[in-house]
C-alpha positions in Angstrom: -40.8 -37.2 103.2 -37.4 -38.2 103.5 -37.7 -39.1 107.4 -41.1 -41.1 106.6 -39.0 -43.5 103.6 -36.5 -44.1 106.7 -39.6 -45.0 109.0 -40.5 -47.5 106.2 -37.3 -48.8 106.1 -36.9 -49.5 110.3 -40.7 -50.6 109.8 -40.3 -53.0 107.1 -37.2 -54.7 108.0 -35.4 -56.6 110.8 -31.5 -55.4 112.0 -31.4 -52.2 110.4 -28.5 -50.4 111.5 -27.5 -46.9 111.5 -24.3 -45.6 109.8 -24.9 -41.7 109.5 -27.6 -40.0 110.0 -30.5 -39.8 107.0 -27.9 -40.9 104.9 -26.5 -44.2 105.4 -27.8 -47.6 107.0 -27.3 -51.4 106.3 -29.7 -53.9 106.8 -28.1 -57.4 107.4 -30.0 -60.9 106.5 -29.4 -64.4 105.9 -28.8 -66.1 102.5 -28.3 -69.7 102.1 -26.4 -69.6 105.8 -24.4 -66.8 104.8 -24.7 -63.5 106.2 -25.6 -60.9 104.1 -25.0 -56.8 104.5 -27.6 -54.4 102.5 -25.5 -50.7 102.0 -28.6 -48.5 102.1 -26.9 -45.2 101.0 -29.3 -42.1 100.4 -27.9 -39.5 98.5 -29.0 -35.7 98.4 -31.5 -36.1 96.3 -33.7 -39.1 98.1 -36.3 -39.3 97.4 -36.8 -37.6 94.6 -33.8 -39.7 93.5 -33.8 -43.5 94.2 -31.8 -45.0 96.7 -28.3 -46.7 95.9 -28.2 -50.4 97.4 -25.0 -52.3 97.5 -25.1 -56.0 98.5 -22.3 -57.6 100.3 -20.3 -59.5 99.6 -21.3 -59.3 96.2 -23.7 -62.0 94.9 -23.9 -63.7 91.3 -27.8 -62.8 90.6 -29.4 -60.8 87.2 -30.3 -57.9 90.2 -26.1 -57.2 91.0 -23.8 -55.5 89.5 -21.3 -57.9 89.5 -18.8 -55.5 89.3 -19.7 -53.1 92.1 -21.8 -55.1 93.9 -24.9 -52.4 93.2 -28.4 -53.7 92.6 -29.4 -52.6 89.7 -32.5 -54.7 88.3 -34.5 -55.1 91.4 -38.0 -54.2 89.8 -38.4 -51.9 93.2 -35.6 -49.8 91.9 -36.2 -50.4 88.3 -39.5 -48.8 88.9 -38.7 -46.5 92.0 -40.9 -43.5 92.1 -40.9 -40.5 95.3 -44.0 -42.3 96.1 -42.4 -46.0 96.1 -41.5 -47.0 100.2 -37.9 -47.6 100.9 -38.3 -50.0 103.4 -40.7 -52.2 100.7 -38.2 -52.3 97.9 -35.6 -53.2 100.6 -37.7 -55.7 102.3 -38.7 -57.6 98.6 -34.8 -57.3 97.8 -33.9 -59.1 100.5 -36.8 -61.7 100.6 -35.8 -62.4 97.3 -32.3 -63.5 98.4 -33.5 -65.4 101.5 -35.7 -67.3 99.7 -33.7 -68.0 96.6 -30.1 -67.7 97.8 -27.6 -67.0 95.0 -24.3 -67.9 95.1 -21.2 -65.7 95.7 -19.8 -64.1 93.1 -15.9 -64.9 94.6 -17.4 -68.6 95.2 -14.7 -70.9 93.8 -17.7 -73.9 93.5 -19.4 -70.9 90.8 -18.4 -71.7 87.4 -16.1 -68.8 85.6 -17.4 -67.1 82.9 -14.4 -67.8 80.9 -14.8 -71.6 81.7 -18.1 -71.5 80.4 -17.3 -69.7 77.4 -14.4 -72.3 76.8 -17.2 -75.0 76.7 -19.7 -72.8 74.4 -17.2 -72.3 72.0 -16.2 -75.6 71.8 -20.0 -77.1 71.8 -20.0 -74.5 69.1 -17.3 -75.7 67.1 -18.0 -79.3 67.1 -21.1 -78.5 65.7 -20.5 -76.2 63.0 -21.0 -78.3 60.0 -24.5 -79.8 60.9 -26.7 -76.6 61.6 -29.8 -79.7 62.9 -27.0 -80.8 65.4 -25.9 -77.4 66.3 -29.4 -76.4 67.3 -30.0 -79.2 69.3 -26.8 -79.2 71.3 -27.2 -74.9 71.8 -30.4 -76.0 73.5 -29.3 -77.8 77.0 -26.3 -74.7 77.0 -29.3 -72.7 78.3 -30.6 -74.7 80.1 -28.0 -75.2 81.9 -28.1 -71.9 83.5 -29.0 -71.5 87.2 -32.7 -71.8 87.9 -32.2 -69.1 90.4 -31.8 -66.4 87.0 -35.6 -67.3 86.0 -37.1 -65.3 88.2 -40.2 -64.9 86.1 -40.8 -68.1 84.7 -39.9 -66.8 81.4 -37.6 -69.8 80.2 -40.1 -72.5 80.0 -42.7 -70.5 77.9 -43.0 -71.0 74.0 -42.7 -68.1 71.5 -46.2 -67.9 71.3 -46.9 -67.4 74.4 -44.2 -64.5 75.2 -45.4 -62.9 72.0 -48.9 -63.0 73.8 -47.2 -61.7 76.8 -45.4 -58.9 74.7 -49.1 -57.8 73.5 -51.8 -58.6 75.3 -52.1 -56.0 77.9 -54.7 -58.5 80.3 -52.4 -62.0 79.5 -49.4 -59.7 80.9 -51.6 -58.7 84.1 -52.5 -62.0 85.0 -49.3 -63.2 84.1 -47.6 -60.7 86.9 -50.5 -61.8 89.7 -49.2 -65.0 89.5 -45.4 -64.2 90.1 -44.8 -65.6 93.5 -43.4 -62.3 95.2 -45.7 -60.2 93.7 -48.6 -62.0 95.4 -46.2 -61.9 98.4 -46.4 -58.1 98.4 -50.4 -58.4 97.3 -50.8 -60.6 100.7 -48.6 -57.8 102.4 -51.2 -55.2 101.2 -53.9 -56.1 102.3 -52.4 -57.0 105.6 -51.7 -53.5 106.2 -54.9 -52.6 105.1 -56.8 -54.7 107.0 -54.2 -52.9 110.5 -55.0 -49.8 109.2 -58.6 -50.1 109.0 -58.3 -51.5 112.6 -56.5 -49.1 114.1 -58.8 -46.4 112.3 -61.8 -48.1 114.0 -60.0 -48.6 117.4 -59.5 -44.7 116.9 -62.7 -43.6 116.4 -63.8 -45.5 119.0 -62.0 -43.3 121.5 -63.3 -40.3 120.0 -66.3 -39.8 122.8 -63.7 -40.4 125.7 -61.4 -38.3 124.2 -64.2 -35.3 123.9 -65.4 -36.4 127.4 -61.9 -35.9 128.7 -61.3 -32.8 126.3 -64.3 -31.1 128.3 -63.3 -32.2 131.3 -59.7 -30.4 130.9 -61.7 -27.1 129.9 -63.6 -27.5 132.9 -60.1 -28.3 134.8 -59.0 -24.7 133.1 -61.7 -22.5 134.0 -61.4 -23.9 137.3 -57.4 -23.2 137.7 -58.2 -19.5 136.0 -60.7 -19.1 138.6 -58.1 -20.2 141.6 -55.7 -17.6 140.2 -57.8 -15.2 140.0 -58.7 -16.0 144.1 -54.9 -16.4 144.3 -54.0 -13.0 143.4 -56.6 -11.3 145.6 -55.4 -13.0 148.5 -52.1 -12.1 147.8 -53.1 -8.2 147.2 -54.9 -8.6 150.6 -51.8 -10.2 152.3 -49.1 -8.1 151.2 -51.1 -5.2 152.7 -51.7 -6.9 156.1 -47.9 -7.6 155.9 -47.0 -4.0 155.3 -49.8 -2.6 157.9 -48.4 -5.4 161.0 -45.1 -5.3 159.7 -42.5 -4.7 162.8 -40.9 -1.1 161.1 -44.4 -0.2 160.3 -45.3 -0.9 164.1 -42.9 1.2 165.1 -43.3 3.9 162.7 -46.6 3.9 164.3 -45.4 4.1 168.2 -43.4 6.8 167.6 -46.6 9.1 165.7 -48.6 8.1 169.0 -46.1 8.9 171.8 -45.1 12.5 169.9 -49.2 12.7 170.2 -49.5 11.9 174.0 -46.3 14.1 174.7 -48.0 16.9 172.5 -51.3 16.3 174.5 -49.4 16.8 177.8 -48.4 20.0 177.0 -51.1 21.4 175.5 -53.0 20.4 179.4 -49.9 22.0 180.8 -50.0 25.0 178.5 -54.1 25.9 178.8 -53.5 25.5 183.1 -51.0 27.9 183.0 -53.6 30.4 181.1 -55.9 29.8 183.4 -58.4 28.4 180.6 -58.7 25.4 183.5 -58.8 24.3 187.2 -56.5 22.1 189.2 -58.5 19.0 189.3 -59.2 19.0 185.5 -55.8 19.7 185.2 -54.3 16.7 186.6 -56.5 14.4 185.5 -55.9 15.1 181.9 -52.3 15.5 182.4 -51.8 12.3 184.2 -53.7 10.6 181.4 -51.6 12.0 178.9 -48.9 11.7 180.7 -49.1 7.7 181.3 -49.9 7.2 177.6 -46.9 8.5 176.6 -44.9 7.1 178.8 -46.9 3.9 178.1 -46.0 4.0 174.1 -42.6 5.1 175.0 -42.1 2.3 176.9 -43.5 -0.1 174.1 -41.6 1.9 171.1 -37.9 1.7 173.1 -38.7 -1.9 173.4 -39.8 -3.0 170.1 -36.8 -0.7 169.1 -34.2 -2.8 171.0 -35.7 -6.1 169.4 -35.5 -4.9 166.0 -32.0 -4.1 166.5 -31.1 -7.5 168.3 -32.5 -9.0 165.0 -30.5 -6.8 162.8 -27.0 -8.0 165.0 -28.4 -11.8 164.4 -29.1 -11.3 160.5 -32.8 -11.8 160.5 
């Protein structure tokens, strides 16, 4: 949940800037010319625990702290909940700003409070003794206060209607509709609604060429099992007609059939001399004998001195 809130925030917002990790980013905007830094700090508890937000430099506006430079009042934080998205309380923070630009709170064209205060008292004092007078001139003292502070529209309402505002449950609905930014965010809404319903349908339009190519790939699969399985029996089938032509195995085989020509000789040699057979039968087996072994001899000395010549050369 935590890495989805700073999704929202990258998503919702332009020049978003990372400081540390899932804890700290700023988001910079524009103000009246001016540029403006947002100090997104999540603590260890986000979002469980609302985000802390820290304008600079610090602006004179009923949201700042205009001691710490912290917005406090934003109704996105006022009302923050683990559902609320980060990057939507950021976003109508600094919309809010853009679009009515306060001024500084160091600005040396801002009137002081104590300068102001001087002027109250004085209003106040000049007045004293005619309470009709007094409450005429307290009048244009409010009024005089930056139309950038009515954010709601509350000022230029009569008593009856904030007391219908206070307790009627439907006035104060339709009353809230009609606030400019929350219309702003009503517009925003349904924009996103109307994407995601888009995208859903876009999605589930690709569903029968995703299954298409989903069988295709288990088709693909059995195929490739199929090929190994072909694979390894070829390779059974190879390593043995490696083993049975290998060179040593050649060899191995020479020498059986020369000690079995040479043991063929003798045996001819042996059954002559017992008289078990004549001269001609004699030397026609033993001369057939005779040349096969010297025949595989021949072959087996050779093959011999070519596997050694390969052994001297490293092969």
């Amino acid at each position: 949940m935590r890495k989805r809130q700073i999704d929202t925030l990258k998503i919702f917002n332009a020049n978003v800037e990372e400081v540390k990790e899932s804890e700290e980013y700023l988001v910079k905007f524009d103000s009246g010319g001016r540029d403006i830094v947002l100090n997104v700090l999540l603590g260890a508890g986000f979002p469980n625990e609302k985000p802390k937000l820290i304008v600079s430099p610090i602006l004179s506006h009923p949201w700042v702290n205009c001691s710490t430079g912290e917005v406090e009042g934003a109704p996105g934080i006022l009302n923050y909940t683990i559902h609320s998205d980060l990057g939507r309380v950021v976003q109508a923070i600094s919309r809010e700003f853009e679009r009515h630009p306060p001024p500084l709170v160091n600005d040396p064209n801002r009137e002081s409070p104590s300068h102001k205060s001087l002027g109250q008292a004085a209003s106040s004092n000049s007045t004293s003794d005619h309470p009709q007078q007094r409450t005429a001139t307290a009048s244009p003292v409010v009024t005089a206060r930056s139309p950038e502070e009515d954010l709601f529209g509350l000022r230029g309402m009569t008593l009856e209607e904030l007391t219908q505002l206070n307790q009627d449950e439907d006035y104060l609905e339709c009353f809230i509709d009609k606030l400019g930014f929350v219309h702003n965010q009503a517009n925003e809404m349904d924009m996103l609604l109307t994407q995601i319903e888009t995208l859903s349908v876009n999605n589930l339009s690709k569903k029968k060429i995703i299954e298409e190519r989903k069988q295709k790939l288990d088709e693909m699969t059995l195929g490739f099992r199929e090929l190994g399985e072909h694979y390894e029996e070829s390779m059974n089938k190879y390593q043995k007609l490696a083993e049975d032509f290998s060179p040593q195995h050649i060899k191995e085989l020479l020498q059986i059939a020369v000690s079995t020509a040479d043991a063929k000789s003798d045996e001819e040699a042996q059954r002559f001399l017992n008289g078990d057979s004549d001269v001609n039968t004699f030397l026609s087996n033993f001369i057939q004998s005779r040349k096969s072994y010297t025949m595989r001899k021949a072959k087996e000395e050779r093959l011999s001195q070519q596997l050694t010549a390969l052994e001297r050369a490293a092969f």
